[in-house]
C-alpha positions as CSV (number, residue, x, y, z in Angstrom):
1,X,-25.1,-68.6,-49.4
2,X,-22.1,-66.5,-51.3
3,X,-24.9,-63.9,-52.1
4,X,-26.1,-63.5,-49.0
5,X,-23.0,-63.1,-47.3
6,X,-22.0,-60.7,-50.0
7,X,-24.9,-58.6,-49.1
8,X,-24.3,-58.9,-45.3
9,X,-20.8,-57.7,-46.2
10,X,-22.0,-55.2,-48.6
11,X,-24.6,-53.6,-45.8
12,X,-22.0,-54.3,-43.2
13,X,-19.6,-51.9,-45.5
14,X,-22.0,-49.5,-45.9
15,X,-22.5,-48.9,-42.6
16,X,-19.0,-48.4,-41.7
17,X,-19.1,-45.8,-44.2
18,X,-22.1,-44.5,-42.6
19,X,-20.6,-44.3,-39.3
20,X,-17.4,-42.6,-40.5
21,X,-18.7,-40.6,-42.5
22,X,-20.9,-39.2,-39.1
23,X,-17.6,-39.6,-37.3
24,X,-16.0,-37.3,-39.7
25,X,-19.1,-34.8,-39.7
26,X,-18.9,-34.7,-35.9
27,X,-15.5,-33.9,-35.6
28,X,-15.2,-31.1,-38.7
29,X,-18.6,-29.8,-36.8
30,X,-16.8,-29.7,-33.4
31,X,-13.9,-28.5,-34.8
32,X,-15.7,-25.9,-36.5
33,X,-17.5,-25.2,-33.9
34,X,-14.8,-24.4,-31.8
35,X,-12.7,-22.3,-34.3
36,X,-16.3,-20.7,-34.4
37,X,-16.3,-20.2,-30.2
38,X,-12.8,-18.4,-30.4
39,X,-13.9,-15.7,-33.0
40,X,-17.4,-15.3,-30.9
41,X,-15.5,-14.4,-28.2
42,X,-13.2,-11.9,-30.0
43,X,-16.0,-10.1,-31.1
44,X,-17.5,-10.3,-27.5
45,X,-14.3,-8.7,-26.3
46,X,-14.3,-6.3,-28.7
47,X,-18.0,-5.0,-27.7
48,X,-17.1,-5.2,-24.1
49,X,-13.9,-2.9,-24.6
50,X,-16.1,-0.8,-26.9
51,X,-19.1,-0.4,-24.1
52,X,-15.8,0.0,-21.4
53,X,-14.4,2.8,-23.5
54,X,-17.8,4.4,-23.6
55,X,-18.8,4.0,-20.1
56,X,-15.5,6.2,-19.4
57,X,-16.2,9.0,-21.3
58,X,-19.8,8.9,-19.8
59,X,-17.9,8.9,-16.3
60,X,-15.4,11.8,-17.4
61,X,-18.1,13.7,-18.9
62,X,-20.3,13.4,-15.4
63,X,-17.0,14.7,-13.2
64,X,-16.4,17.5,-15.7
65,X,-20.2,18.3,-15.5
66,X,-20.0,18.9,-12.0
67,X,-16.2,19.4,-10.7
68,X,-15.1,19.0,-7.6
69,X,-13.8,22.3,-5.1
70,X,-11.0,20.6,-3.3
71,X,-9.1,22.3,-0.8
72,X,-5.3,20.8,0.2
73,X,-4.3,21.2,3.5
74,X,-0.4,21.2,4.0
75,X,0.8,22.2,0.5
76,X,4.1,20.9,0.9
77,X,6.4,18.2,-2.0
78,X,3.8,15.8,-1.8
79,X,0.4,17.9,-1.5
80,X,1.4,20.0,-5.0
81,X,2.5,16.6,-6.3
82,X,-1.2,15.3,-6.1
83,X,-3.0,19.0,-6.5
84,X,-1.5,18.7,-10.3
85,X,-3.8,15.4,-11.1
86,X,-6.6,17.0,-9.1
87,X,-6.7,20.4,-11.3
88,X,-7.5,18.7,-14.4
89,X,-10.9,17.2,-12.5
90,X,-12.0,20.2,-10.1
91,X,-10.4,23.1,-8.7
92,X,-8.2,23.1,-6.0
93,X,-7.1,25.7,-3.0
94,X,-3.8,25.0,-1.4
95,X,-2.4,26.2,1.9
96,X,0.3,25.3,3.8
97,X,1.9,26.7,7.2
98,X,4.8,25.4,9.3
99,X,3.0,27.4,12.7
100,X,-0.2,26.0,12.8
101,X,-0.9,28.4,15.3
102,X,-2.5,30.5,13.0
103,X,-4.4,27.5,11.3
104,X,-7.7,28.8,11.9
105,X,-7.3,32.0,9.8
106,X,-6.6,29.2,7.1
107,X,-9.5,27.4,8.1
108,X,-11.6,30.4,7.0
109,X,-10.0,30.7,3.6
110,X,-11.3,27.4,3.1
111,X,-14.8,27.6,4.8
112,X,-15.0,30.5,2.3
113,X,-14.1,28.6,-0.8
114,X,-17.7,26.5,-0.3
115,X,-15.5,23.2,-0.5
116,X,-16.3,20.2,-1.4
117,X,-13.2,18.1,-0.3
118,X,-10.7,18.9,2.1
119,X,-7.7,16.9,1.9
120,X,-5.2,16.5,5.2
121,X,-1.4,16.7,3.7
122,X,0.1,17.3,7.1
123,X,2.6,14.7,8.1
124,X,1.6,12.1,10.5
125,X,3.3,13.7,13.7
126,X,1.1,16.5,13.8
127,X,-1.7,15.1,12.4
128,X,-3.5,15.0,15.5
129,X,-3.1,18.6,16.6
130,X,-3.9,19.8,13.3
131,X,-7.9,17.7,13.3
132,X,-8.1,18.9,17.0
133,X,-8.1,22.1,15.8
134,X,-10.1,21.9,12.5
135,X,-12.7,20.0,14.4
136,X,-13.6,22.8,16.3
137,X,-13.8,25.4,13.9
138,X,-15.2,22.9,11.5
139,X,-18.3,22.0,14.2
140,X,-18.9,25.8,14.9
141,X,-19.1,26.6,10.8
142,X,-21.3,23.6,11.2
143,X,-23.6,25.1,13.7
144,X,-24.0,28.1,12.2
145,X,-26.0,26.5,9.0
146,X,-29.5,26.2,9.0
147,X,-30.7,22.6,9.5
148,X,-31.9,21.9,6.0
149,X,-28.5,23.2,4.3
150,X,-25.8,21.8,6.1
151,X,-22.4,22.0,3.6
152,X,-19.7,19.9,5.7
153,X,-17.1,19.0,3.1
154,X,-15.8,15.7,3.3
155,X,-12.7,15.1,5.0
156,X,-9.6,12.7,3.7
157,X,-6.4,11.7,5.3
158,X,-3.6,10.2,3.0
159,X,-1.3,8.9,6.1
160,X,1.0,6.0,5.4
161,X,-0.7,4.4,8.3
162,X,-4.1,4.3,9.0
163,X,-6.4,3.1,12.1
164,X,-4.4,6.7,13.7
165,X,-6.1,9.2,11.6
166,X,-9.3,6.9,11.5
167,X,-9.7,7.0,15.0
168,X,-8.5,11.0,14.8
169,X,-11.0,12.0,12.7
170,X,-13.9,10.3,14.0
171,X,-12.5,11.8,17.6
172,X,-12.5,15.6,16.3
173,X,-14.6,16.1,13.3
174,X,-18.0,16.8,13.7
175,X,-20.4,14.0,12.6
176,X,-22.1,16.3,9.6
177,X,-18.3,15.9,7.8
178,X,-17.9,12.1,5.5
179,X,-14.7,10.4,6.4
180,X,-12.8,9.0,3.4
181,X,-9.5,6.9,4.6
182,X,-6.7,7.1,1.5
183,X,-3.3,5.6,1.4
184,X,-1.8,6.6,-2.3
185,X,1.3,3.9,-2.0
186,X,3.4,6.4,-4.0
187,X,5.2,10.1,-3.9
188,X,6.4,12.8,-6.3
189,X,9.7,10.7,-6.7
190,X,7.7,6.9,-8.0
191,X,4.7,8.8,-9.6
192,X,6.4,11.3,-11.2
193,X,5.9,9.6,-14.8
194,X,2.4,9.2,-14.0
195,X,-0.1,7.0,-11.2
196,X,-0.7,4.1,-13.8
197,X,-0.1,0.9,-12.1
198,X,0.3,2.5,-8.2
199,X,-1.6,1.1,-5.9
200,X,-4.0,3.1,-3.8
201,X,-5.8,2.0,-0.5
202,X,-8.8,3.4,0.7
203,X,-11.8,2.8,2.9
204,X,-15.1,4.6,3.0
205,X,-15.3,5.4,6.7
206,X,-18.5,7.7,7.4
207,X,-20.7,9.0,4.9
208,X,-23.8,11.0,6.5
209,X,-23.2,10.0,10.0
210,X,-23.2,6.5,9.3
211,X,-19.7,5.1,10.5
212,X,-19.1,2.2,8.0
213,X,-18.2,-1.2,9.5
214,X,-14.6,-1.8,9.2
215,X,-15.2,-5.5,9.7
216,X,-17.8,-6.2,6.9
217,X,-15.8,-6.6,4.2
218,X,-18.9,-6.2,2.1
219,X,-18.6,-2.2,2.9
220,X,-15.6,-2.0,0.8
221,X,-15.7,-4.8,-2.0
222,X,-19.2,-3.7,-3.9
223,X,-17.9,-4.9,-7.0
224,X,-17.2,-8.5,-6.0
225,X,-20.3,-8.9,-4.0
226,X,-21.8,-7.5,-7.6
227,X,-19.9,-10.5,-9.5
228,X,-21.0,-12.9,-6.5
229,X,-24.5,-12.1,-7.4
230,X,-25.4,-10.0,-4.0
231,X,-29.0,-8.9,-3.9
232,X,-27.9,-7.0,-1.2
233,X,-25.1,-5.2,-3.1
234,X,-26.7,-1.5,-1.9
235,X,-27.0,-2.4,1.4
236,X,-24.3,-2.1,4.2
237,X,-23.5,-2.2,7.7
238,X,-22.9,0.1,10.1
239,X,-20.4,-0.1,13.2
240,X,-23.7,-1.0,15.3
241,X,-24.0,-3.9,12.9
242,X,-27.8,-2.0,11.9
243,X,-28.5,-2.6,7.9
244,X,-28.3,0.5,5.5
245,X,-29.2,1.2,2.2
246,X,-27.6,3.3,0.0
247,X,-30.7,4.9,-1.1
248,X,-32.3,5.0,2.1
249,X,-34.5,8.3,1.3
250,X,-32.1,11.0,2.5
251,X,-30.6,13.4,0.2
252,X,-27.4,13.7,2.2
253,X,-26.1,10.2,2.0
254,X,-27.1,10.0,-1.2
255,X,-24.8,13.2,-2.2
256,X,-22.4,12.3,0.2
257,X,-22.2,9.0,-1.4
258,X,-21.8,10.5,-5.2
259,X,-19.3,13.2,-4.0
260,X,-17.3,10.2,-2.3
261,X,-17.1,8.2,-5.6
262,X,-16.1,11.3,-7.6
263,X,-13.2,12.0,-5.5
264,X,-12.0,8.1,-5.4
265,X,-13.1,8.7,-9.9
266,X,-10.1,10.9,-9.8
267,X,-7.4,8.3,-8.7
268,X,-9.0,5.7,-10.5
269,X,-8.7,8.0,-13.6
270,X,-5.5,8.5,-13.4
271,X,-4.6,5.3,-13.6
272,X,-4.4,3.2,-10.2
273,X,-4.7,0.1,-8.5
274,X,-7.4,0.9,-6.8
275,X,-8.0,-1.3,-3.6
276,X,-10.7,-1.0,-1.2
277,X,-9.2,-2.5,2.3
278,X,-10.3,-1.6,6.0
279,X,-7.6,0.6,8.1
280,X,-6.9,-2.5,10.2
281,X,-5.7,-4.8,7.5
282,X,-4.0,-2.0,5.8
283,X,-2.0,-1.5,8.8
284,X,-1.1,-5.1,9.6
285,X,-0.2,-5.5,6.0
286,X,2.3,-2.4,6.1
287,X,4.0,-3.6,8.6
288,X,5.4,-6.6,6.8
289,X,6.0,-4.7,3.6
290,X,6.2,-0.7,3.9
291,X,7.6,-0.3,7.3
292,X,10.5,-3.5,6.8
293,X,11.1,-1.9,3.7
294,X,11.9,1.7,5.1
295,X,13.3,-0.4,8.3
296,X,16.0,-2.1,6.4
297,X,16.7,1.0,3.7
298,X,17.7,3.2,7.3
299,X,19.9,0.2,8.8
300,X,21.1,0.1,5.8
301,X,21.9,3.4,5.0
302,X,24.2,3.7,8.5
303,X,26.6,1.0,6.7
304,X,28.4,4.0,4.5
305,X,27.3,2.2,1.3
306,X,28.6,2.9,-1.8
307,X,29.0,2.9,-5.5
308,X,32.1,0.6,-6.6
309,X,33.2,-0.7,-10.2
310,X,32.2,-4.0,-9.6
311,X,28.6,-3.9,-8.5
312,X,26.2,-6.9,-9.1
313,X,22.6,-6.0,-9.8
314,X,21.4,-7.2,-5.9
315,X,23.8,-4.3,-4.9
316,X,22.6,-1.7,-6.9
317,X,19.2,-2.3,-5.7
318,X,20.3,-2.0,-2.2
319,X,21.5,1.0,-3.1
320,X,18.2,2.2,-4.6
321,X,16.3,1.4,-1.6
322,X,18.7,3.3,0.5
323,X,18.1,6.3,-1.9
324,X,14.1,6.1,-1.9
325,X,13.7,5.4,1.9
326,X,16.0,8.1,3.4
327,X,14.7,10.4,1.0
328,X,12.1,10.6,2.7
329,X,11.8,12.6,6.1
330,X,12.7,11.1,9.6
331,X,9.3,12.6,10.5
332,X,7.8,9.9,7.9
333,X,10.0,6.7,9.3
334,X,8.7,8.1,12.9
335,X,5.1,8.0,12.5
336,X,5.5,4.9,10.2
337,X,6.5,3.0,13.5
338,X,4.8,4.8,16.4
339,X,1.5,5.1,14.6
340,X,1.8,1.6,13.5
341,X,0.5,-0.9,16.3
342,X,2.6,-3.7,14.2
343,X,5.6,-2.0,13.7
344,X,7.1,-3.5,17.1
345,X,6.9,-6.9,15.9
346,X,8.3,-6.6,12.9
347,X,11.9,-5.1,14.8
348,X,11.6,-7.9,17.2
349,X,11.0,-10.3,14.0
350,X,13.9,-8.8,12.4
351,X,16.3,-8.7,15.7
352,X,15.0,-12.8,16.0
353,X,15.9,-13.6,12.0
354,X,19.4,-11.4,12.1
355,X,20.2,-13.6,15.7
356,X,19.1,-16.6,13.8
357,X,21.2,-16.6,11.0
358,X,24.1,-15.3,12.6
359,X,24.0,-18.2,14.8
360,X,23.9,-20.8,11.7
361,X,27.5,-18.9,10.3
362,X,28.5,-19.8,14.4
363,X,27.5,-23.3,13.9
364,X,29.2,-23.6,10.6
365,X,32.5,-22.1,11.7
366,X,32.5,-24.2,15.1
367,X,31.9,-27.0,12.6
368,X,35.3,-25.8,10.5
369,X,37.4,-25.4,14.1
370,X,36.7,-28.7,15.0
371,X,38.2,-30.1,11.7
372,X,40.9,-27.4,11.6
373,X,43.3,-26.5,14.7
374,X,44.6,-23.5,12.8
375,X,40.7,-21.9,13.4
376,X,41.4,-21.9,17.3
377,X,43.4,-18.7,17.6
378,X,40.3,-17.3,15.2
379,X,37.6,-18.3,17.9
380,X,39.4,-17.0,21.2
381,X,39.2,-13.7,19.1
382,X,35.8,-13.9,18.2
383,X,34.9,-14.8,22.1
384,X,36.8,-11.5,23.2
385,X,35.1,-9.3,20.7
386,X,31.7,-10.9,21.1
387,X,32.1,-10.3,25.3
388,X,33.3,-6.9,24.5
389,X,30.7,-6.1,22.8
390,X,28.3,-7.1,25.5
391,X,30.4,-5.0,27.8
392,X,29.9,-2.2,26.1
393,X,26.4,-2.5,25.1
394,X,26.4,-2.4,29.8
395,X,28.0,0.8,29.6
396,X,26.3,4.4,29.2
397,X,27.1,5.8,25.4
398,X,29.0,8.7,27.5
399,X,31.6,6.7,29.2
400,X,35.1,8.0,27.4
401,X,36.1,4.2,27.5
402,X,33.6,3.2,24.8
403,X,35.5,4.6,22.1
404,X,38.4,3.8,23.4
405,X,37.6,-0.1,23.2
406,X,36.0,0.0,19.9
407,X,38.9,1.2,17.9
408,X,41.1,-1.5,19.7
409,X,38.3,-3.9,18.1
410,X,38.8,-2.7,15.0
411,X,43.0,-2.5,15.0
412,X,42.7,-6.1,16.4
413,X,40.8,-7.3,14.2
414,X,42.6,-5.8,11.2
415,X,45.6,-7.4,12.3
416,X,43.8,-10.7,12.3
417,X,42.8,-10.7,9.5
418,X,46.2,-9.6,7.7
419,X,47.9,-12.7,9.5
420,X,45.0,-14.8,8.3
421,X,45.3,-13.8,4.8
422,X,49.3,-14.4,5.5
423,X,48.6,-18.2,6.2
424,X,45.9,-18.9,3.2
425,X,42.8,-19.7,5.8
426,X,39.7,-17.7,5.0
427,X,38.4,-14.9,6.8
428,X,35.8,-15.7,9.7
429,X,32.1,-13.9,8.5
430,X,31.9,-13.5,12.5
431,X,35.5,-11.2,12.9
């Protein structure tokens, strides 16, 4: 009996052995086999960076191979601030004229130059005029081709809005000339240590008479529909919603296509963001960043703001974004909003936000009189100011009175606030 449970024990012990010592090969193979995953994937990084730093050169090598002609139109601060990245890709004519009167003689220095790109540096305002008038000349150089050679360059706008110079260029260019829509969120004053990091917006708008659809997000995200598995990634839609291919047979889409990506090469080259976006959600999306921002750095800049010993950080970035917004021409702010079919909103959102906060300081400080009799004398003065002020707002900004009234505001107020300091109470954010 003491011998067999001995053995029973002694087989019982050996498996328990058994067992841990699988338990412990498990776990030194699991561990080892994930120590084992993490330097796999190092040296799968390492081949991918490799292959990604040979791809590039392959890419440089094929823009250098064949460089781009690229004519800027409207040579001003910011069309030499982008002509220097595009020199070291292509070659590049610049022209710029304040009468564009005599545009068409410029027109023909261009035509002459066998371009391949023509890029629009003219400021928003007169955008318009200017394509009305290179449409024409560009459709009778068009004309004048045989059939089988037609040479339209293609045509890019870098506006800092963009369903206006979409719907511009489709309007006046003739439909032999690609449309490429650009937004390069940055000037000669944020790029000037280089485009790394800066975002740049674009769409593919026409290429070989095919209008792209702005609503198939597909037409501008072929990457992601790559990583997504597409087998449709080279096909596309067209504003009719008819299918394309890229390769559908004709030799001018298929050149218009390549000339398209070498220009876009260039940016990306240099460094940006690169992000493909229709015109429409570009513009709804500046409106709530690009416009507020140049919104609030004008309304801003009419406070007289300045430099003083004691400034926080917060301050010294309001400062900054006064600096970088009116730096900037008028002309620029202008088109920002009258080009912008969102910009409206965002003043009436901003008016409705200013109102609203301005009337939680009123319900604070009505909450402070009711505990404090000595705020009474305060409110009857904010009352008189506040109806003044709507009085005046009545009146025309000629009447001789206005000015009158407004520096008896300010004395009044002044000597509120002296007598206020005089008794101790804190000064009223409304006076």
């Amino acid at each position: 009996m003491s011998a067999s449970l001995s053995s029973s024990s002694g087989r019982s012990n050996n498996f328990k052995k058994g067992m841990i010592g699988e338990d412990k090969e498990y776990l030194s193979g699991t561990l080892s086999s994930e120590l084992g995953r993490l330097e796999q994937l190092k040296q799968k990084e390492a081949e991918l960076a490799k292959l990604l730093a040979e791809v590039r050169l392959e890419k440089l090598s094929v823009l250098r191979d064949r460089p781009l002609k690229i004519g800027v139109m409207g040579f001003g601060r910011f069309g030499q601030f982008i002509a220097k990245s595009f020199i070291k890709y292509g070659n590049v004519v610049g022209t710029s004229r304040s009468d564009y009167s005599k545009i068409a003689s410029e027109m023909g220095v261009f035509l002459a130059c066998d371009l391949d790109v023509i890029v629009l540096a003219v400021s928003i305002v007169s955008f318009e005029d200017t394509v009305r008038t290179w449409g024409g000349i560009l459709k009778d150089f068009v004309d004048k081709q045989s059939f089988q050679q037609i040479n339209a360059p293609l045509i890019v706008d870098v506006c800092s809005v963009k369903e206006h110079p979409r719907d511009i260029m489709l309007k006046y260019l003739p439909r032999e000339c690609d449309v490429l829509c650009t937004h390069p969120m940055f000037g000669p004053d944020s790029g000037k240590d280089g485009w790394s990091g800066l975002k740049f917006v674009y769409e593919r708008t026409r290429i070989n008479g095919v209008v792209l659809n702005p609503d198939d997000q597909r037409d501008f995200h072929q990457l992601s529909r790559a990583e997504q598995g597409d087998s449709d990634v080279e096909r596309f839609l067209d504003k009719s919603g008819h299918g394309h291919s890229l390769h559908e047979g004709s030799e001018g889409f298929i050149e218009g296509m390549d000339r398209m990506e070498r220009f876009l090469s260039i940016w990306e080259e240099e460094g940006c963001d690169m992000i493909a976006m229709s015109c429409k959600q570009h513009d709804d999306y500046a409106a709530k960043s690009q416009f507020i921002t140049h919104l609030m750095g004008r309304i801003l800049g009419k406070q007289g703001l300045e430099a003083t010993p004691i400034d926080t950080k917060g301050f010294q970035s309001v400062l900054r974004l006064i600096e970088s917004t009116t730096a900037d021409s008028f002309d620029l702010f202008y088109g920002l909003y009258k080009y912008n079919n969102n910009s409206v909103d965002t003043i009436v959102n901003l008016k409705n936000a200013m109102e609203e906060v301005v009337m939680k300081l009123k319900e604070l400080e009505d909450e402070d009189i009711a505990k404090s009799p000595n705020w009474r004398a305060r409110t009857t003065m904010i009352n008189y100011i506040s109806s003044l002020a709507l009085d005046n707002a009545a009146q025309s900004s000629n009447d001789p009175c206005s000015t009158a009234a407004s520096s008896e505001v300010k004395i009044m107020v002044n000597e509120r606030r002296v007598d206020d300091n005089e008794e101790g109470e804190g000064r009223s954010v409304l006076s």
